[in-house]
C-alpha positions, 0 to 999 in steps of 0.5 A: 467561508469562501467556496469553489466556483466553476470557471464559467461563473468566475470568468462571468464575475466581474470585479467588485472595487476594492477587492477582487471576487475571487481567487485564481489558482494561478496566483496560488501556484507559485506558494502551494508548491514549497509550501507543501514540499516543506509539509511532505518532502514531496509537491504533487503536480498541480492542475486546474480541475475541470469541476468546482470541487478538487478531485485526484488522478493519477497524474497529479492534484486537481484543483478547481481554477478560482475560489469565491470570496464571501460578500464579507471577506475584506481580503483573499485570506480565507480563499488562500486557507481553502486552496491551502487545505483541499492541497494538504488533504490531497497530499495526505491522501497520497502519503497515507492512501492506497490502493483502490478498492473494488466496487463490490457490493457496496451501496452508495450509502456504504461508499460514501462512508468509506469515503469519508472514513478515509479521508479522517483516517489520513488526515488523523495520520497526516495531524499527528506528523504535523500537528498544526494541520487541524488547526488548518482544517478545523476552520471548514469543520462548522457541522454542529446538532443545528445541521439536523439529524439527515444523513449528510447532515450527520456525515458532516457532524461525524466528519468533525467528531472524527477531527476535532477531539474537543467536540462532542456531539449527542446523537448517538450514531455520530458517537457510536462512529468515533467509538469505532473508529478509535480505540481509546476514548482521546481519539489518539489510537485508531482503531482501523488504520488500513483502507481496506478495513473501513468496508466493515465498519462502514457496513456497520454504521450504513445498517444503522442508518437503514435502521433509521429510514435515512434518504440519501441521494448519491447522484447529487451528494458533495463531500463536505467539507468542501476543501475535502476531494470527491473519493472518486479516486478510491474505487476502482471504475466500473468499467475496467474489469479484469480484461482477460491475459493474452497467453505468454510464450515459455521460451526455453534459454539455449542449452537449459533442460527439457523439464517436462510440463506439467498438464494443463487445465481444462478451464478456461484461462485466469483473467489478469487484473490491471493496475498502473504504477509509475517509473523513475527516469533516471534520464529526466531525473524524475518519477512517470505516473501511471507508466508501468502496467502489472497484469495480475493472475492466480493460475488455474489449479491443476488437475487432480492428478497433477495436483497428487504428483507434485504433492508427492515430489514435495512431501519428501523434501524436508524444511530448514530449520531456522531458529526464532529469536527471542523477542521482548513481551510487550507492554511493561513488566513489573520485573525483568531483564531490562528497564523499559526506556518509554516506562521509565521516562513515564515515571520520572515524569510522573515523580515531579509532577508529584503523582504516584509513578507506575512501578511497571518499568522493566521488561523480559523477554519471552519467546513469543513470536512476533506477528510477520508477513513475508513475501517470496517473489520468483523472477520467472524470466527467461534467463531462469531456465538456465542450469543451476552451477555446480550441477549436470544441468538438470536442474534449472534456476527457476527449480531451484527457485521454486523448491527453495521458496517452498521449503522456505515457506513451510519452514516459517508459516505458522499462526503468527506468521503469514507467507506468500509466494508470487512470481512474475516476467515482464515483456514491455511496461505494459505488459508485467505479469504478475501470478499470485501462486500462493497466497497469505490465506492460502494452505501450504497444500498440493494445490499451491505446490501444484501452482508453483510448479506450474511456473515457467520461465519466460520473456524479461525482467522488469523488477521495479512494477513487481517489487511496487506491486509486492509492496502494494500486496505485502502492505495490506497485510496486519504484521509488525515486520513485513518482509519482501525476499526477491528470488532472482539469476540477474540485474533488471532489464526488458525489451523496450529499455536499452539503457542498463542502468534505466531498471536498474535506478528504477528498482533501487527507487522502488526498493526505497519506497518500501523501506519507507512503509516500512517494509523490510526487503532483501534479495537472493541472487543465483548469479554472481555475474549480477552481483554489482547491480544488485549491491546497486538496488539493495545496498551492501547488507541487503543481498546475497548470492550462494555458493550452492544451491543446497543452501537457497532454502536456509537462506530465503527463510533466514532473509524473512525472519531477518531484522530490519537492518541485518 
């Protein structure tokens, strides 16, 4: 099998006659990037890695600058095979991955099994959009019982296990981890498909391996197989710990009403977690990695007795009621209301094959609610506190905002539906404030009406990182349909921009991206004036702006229990 070698050895190479020693990455450019456009719709950028293995950053796939022939590769096959696989597994990453996971408590044995859980679970993803990808990655997969029962040696028997459903291996750790990893026994169904789920799982086969008296060596372990990256990439770095946020101002829009601030903890300041995002240029026609930075905080809870007076001005407002559509019971139904399109084909098929067909072919409708996820994000910029129409002024928009998102919230959570409620503002792309006011797991109490009182307008509008960041958020969450509601007086803009279609482009970018992870996302405007932009980043069906402020609470719960679609 043909293997990475560093620059230094390569360039120390001299060419053997007949054959060269080696492949160089420059004379793969120019196939590996219609090649993987053809795969992915999408070619990551390219470049020369400073280390013999490919590993990930933000600014693209890095691949080492030559491959090795074997003494008896007769040509370069098997090198264009390597580079062909270590840009497709990189590629799989990108499509499938997310985002990195803290550190934590984990022991080097526990990460290196979450690594290579990762890289089954998106190569299962990416095999079954395209088939012929295992036939391309199987050929590095050579682990077998020979290898040994050391813990590498069953990391890469389980690697294959994972990967090539026709291999069966006999020790029982490497089954017990194909056991966990898929729900059924063909290894169709996985059983974990979100990253962050892999720690526990990971967990569970590392405590085996405890059991056993394994030794592993994390400084000079190498992911295997080779064409595989380091995972580096999947854990957020030591080093870059939450550094604490620098207080934003709250200033007040001219003729908005003096609302009087809540008061204010006695604690120290929340510490805001960074994380980068990229931006479409519309100018260059093209997406900057890592250009956009979201500071993310979850306020300090107020005082007891700020807490009790924002639970008693909430508790006397009264929820929409919005009525759930039925939804059809899954699975398929000896009798019903309708045929069941999959079961039925199922039977035909099973008629001429000359096998009994399953006389399950219908399905009813049942009012069981689907399990859901919904997000309310508030844009807290300083255009906010302006005064709602229709009204004295002594209601701003962001009041508005708040008590609908909250009425909102409590009309739709229940045990099969998860809610949150963010906010956010923006002064320059590297600065996104991003506050996490209620979350999925949080109670509907006063401490999270309390956090959401305390938000306050302020700065600008840069919709694309906090709809990126939503999306990130929402995305982690287990639900059928997943919804993202934007609460916003206006079009995107910040100080750093002057061009009024740049954020305007690049929302409606981030927008799409969401619908492509299947994330259903719709926004709620309270001024008119920005009706074209919106009708610009969400599409005809995908915003609305009330005549009347009354009406916001329906509305934002109707735009959560909303269908993809409508």
């Amino acid at each position: 099998m043909a293997a990475p070698l560093p620059a230094r050895a390569a360039a120390a190479s001299s060419p053997a006659a007949g054959a060269p020693p080696w492949l160089a990455l420059a004379d793969m450019r120019a196939e590996l990037g219609p090649y993987l456009r053809t795969l992915w719709r999408a070619a990551p950028a390219l470049a020369e890695a400073d280390a013999p293995r490919p590993w990930l950053s933000a600014r693209g796939v890095h691949l080492p600058p030559t491959v090795a022939l074997a003494a008896h590769d007769a040509d370069d096959g098997a090198a264009r095979h390597w580079y062909r696989a270590a840009a497709t597994h990189a590629a799989a990453h990108r499509a499938y991955g997310s985002q990195p996971l803290a550190r934590g408590h984990s022991g080097p044995v526990v990460r290196a099994l979450v690594g290579l859980l990762e890289d089954a679970r998106v190569e299962h993803l990416a095999c079954r959009e395209l088939p012929g990808l295992r036939r391309l990655w199987l050929r590095f997969h050579t682990a077998s019982p020979a290898l040994g029962d050391g813990f590498e040696a069953l990391m890469q028997r389980l690697a294959r296990s994972l990967l090539d459903a026709g291999y069966g291996d006999p020790h029982p750790w490497v089954a017990k981890g194909r056991r966990l990893f898929f729900l059924d026994d063909h290894g169709q169904v996985l059983a974990v498909p979100h990253t962050a789920a892999l720690r526990t799982l990971a967990a569970r086969l590392g405590h085996d391996i405890g059991q056993m008296r394994a030794g592993f060596n994390d400084r000079e372990y190498l992911v295997q197989p080779s064409y595989r990256d380091d995972n580096a990439w999947l854990w957020l770095p030591e080093q870059a710990a939450p550094a604490a946020e620098t207080p934003v101002p709250q200033p007040q829009a001219a003729g908005a009403s003096d609302e009087r601030q809540p008061p204010q903890p006695a604690q120290a300041p929340p510490e805001a977690a960074r994380y980068r995002y990229p931006e479409w240029d519309r100018l260059i026609a093209r997406q900057r990695p890592a250009w956009c930075t979201v500071l993310e905080t979850r306020p300090l809870a107020l005082p007891r007795s700020g807490r009790e007076a924002v639970a008693a001005r909430t508790a006397r407002r009264r929820p929409p009621r919005v009525p759930v559509t039925p939804a059809f019971a899954r699975g398929a139904q000896h009798d019903g209301d309708e045929f069941d399109l999959d079961a039925l084909g199922q039977a035909a098929t099973a008629g001429r094959a000359g096998l009994a067909p399953d006389a399950r072919v219908h399905r009813r409708r049942a009012r069981q609610a689907e399990p859901r996820a919904s997000l309310w994000l508030i844009d807290a910029s300083a255009s906010s506190a302006g005064p709602v129409r229709g009204h004295d002024g002594a209601t701003s928009l962001l009041q508005a905002a708040r008590q609908a998102a909250w009425l909102a919230a409590r009309s739709a959570q229940g045990p099969r539906h998860a809610c949150a409620i963010h906010g956010f503002c923006s002064e320059g792309r590297e600065a996104v404030h991003y506050r996490r006011l209620k979350d999925f797991g949080d109670a509907l109490d006063a401490e999270a009406a309390a956090r959401l009182d305390g938000l306050a307008a302020g700065l600008s509008t840069r919709l694309g990182a906090a709809l990126r960041h939503a999306t990130a958020l929402l995305g982690r969450q287990r639900a059928t349909r997943r919804t993202l509601v934007l609460v916003s007086d206006g079009e995107p803009h910040d100080i750093d921009t002057h061009d009024t279609r740049y954020l305007v482009e690049d929302a409606r970018r981030a927008v799409q991206a969401a619908a492509r992870r299947g994330i259903t996302v719709r926004c709620v405007g309270l001024d008119p004036a920005a009706a074209p932009a919106l009708r610009r980043i969400f599409g005809a069906g995908g915003y609305c702006v009330p005549a009347r402020a009354d009406a916001l609470p329906a509305l934002l719960a109707r735009a959560a229990l909303a269908s993809p679609g409508r």
